[in-house]
Steps between C-alpha positions, in 0.01 A plus 500: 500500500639863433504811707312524803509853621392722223277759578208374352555177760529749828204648361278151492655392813401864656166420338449159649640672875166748412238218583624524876449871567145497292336255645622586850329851426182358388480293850563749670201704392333764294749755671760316291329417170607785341859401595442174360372622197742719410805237564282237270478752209880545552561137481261430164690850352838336571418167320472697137781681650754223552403369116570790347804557675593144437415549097655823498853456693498124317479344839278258438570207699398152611460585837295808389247252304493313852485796758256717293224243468577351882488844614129560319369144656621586831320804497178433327521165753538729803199745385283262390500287848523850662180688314317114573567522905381871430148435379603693192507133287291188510748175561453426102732749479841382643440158442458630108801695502734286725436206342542632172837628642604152587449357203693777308773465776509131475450440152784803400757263665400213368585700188827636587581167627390328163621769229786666717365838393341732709156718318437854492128607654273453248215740384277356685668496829586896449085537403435306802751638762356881378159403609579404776718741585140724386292283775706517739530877483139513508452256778693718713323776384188364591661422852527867521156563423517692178355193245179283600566112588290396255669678249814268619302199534398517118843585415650228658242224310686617148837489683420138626451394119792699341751348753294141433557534155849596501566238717389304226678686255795372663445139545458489111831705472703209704331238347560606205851572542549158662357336207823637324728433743398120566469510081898615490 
């Protein structure tokens, strides 16, 4: 594997550090959720940060393609059991997005395991990630007081389905990629 500390690295291990300090905030109350929320739009700014930085300094790495996705799943983990224990999300929700995470997780080394290459985020996952990054936002908004719950509880039903059917998405991706490898 090359170079670990690049930039765009400290910035997705800063990023997967964040998780701690936001959902700390949102336990400790709605004197903190502004706190929190500021800190989690921080953290989803610096993951387009660290890529373009990565793209633009040609720093690229395999531990980037590791840390930037590991630092997404830890946070969108965190949040989604977080926002559940909240009342914000019914349990369909981190059981739809964790899940989904651990099959990415485990199926992703399977791959690198199998094809000794390690894959750049896909469309999808950036589509994905950025509405969730959008939900969350708005969950903690709605924490706040400023959006209606049911306006979040209807969100969160098309969330539930997008991050279903990219979880999909990516079980045809490694099986389909597996078919070439075990074809090789």
């Amino acid at each position: 594997m090359n170079n670990f500390f690049t930039i765009p690295n400290i910035i997705s291990i800063l990023r997967i550090y964040s998780t701690i300090p936001i959902v700390y905030l949102i336990w400790l109350g709605e004197n903190y959720y502004l706190y929190a929320l500021i800190i989690l739009i921080i953290a989803y700014v610096s993951d387009a940060v660290d890529g373009i930085i990565a793209r633009m300094f040609n720093q690229v790495s395999d531990w980037g393609k590791i840390l930037d996705p590991l630092g997404d799943k830890i946070l969108s983990t965190a949040l989604a059991i977080t926002f559940y224990q909240q009342d914000v999300v019914s349990i369909f929700f981190p059981i739809v997005v964790i899940t989904r995470d651990l099959l990415i997780s485990l199926f992703s080394t399977k791959m690198i395991r199998n094809t000794k290459t390690i894959r750049q985020a896909s469309v999808v996952g950036k589509i994905v990630t950025l509405m969730l990054f959008v939900f969350y936002t708005l969950s903690l908004i709605s924490l706040i007081g400023m959006i209606d719950t049911r306006i979040i509880m209807k969100i969160e039903i098309f969330i539930i389905i997008s991050v279903f059917i990219s979880g999909i998405y990516y079980l045809i991706i490694y099986f389909k990629t597996l078919g070439r490898v075990e074809n090789v």
